[in-house]
N, C-alpha and C positions, 0 to 999 in steps of 0.2 A: 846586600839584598834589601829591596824596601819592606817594609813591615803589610801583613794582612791586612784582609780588613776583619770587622768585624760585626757577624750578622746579627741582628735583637729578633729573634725567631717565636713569633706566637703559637701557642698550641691551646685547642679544646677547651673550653669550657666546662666540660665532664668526661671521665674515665672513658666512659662507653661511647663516645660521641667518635664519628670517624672523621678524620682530618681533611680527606677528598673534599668532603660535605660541606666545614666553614672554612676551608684556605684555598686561595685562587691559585690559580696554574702558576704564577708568576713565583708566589713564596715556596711551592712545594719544590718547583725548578731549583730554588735558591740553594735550599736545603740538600736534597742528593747529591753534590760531590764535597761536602763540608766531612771530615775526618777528626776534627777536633773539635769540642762541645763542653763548655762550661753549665754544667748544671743544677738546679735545687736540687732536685731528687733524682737519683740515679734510676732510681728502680721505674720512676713516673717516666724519666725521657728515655731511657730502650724500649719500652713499650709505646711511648709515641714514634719514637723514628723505625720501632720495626713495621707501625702501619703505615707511615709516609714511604719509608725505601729509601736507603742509601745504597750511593754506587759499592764503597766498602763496605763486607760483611760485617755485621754488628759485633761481633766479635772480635774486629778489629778497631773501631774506633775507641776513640782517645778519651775519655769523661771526666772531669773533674769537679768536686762536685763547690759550691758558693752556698752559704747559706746564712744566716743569721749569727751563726756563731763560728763564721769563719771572721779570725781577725783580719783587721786591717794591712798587719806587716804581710799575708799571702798573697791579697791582689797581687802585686808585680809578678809571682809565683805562674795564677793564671794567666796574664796578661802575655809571659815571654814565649809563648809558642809564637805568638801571633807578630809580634816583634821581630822573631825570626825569620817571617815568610810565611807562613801559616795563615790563613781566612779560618774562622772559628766562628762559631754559635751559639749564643747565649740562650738560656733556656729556663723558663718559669712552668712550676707546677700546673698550672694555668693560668692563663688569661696572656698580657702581654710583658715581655719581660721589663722589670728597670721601674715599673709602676706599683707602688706597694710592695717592694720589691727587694732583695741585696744586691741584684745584680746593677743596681745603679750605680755601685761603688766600682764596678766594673768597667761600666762606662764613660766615667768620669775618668778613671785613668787614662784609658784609650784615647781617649779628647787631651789628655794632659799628654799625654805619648805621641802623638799626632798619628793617632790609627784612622783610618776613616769607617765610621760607624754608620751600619748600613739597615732602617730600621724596616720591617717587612709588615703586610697588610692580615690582619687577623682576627678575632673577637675579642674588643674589650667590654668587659661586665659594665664600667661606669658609661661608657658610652652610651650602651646598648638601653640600660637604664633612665638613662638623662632622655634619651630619642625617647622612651616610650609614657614619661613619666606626665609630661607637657609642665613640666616648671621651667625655670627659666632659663634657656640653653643661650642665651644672651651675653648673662650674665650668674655664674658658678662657680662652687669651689671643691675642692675634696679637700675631708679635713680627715681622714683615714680613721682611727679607731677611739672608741669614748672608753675613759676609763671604765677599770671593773668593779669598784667600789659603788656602792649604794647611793651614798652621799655625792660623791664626786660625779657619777654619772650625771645622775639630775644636773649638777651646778653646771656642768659641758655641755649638756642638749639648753638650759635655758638659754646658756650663753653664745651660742649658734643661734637661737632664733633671735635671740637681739642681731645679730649678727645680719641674719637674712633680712630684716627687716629694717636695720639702718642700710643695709646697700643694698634692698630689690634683689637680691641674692639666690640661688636656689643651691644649698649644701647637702652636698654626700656624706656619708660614713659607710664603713664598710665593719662587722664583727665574725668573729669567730663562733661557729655553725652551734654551737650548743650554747651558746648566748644568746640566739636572738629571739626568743621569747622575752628572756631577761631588759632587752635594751627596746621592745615594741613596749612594754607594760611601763618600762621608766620613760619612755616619751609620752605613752597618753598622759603619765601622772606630772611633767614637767612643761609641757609645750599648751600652748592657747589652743580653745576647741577651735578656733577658726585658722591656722596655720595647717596645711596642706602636710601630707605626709605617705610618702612612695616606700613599697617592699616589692623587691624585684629580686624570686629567687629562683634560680636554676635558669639562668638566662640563657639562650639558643639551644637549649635542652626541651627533648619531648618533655617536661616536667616541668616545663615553666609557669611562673605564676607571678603574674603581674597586678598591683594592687594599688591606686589613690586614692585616699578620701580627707577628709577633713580627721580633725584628731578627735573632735566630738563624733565623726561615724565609726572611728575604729574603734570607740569605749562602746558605742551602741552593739555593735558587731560581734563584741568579743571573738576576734579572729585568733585560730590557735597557728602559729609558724612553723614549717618543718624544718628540722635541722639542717638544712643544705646551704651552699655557697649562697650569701643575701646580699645586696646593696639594697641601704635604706637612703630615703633623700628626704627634706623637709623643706616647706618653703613658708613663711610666715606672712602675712600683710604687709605691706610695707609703710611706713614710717610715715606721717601724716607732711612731715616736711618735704621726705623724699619723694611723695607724691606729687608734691607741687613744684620742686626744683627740676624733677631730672622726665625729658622727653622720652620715650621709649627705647632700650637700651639696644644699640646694635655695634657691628666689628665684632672681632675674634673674641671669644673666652676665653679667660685666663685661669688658670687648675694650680692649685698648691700641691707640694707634697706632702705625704704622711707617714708616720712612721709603720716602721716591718710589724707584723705581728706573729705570734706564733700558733695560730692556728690556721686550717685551709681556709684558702679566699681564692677567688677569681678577680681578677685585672682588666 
């Protein structure tokens, strides 16, 4: 029997947001007759698929859960329903799966297994972000989480704006919700007052809050941050050189990965 496939299924951007609302007819379709689902949080994905609707009662499907501290030697573990004939569904807390993610390890097997990986249309937080920020959707990068250390922070955000600033660059980060007051106060104290600087929190949520200014209007401002799912972006001047070598950047974007973290994020 040929092997499933296997679906990367996005869900919500918040708890209370309903899934009709941000997922097109195409992915919800996807989803009802899938029986087998690889998931972060068990407890997060029955409560999304019991508002999306599955053909089997929820009580019948199959869930296993991938997480941070699943090792390595399980993947194949998950993987062999689908090997067997099985179409399965990958499943993030939020946002899109495989992005900021474990379930990438997931992925990569299925590509190594010659599964065919079928990825479906949904709300990602860095996109939604990057769209509303106007830095440079040209040319970006996600560099996922800054250390938690005092010192070390600083030396990562400066080291990013060089960074934006040798390649015209517009970089993401993303931290865990009871941090970010912590890592908005260590960028005003680390980045130039003239480098641009994006907090986008609760993205496609009634609660959303979109914010750019300069790093000198965010010390003027003393803005206080709510603990909720945030992508921060920065974009710094660019490089007196790079001004004069490079025409205005255009083709696709290219996005790095970053490492899992362990608290809630959005993708």
């Amino acid at each position: 029997m040929p092997p499933g496939r296997l679906w990367l299924i996005p869900t919500p951007l918040g708890a209370d947001s309903d899934p009709h609302r941000v997922l097109p007819a195409d992915t919800l379709a996807a989803i009802e007759p899938l029986d087998y689902f690889v998931v972060e949080n068990a407890k997060a994905a029955r409560a999304f698929l019991k508002a999306v609707g599955t053909r089997a009662p929820l009580q019948a499907l199959e869930m296993r859960e991938l997480s941070e501290h699943t090792p390595a030697t399980q993947i194949p573990e998950l993987l062999a329903p689908i090997l067997a004939g099985r179409d399965g569904g990958l499943l993030s807390e939020a946002g899109v799966p495989a992005i900021a993610d474990p379930g990438a390890a997931l992925v990569c097997a299925a590509h190594a297994a010659g599964v065919t990986v079928c990825p479906l249309i949904g709300p990602s937080s860095l996109v939604l972000a990057l769209m509303a920020s106007g830095l440079n959707g040209q040319r970006f990068s996600f560099a996922g989480y800054v250390p938690t250390q005092a010192a070390e922070r600083l030396a990562r955000l400066r080291e990013l704006e060089q960074r934006s600033a040798r390649n015209d660059e517009a970089i993401l980060v993303i931290e865990t919700p009871y941090r970010n007051q912590a890592l908005l106060d260590a960028a005003m104290q680390a980045l130039s007052p003239t480098t641009r600087l994006l907090v986008a929190s609760d993205l496609s949520l009634a609660t959303q809050r979109i914010v750019v200014d300069t790093v000198a209007g965010w010390r003027a401002a003393a803005r206080e941050l709510p603990r909720t799912p945030t992508v921060f972006g920065l974009q710094a001047e660019a490089a007196p050189a790079r001004r004069r070598r490079d025409p205005p950047a255009r083709g696709p974007s290219n996005a790095s990965p970053a490492r899992h973290d362990r608290g809630s994020r959005q993708r």
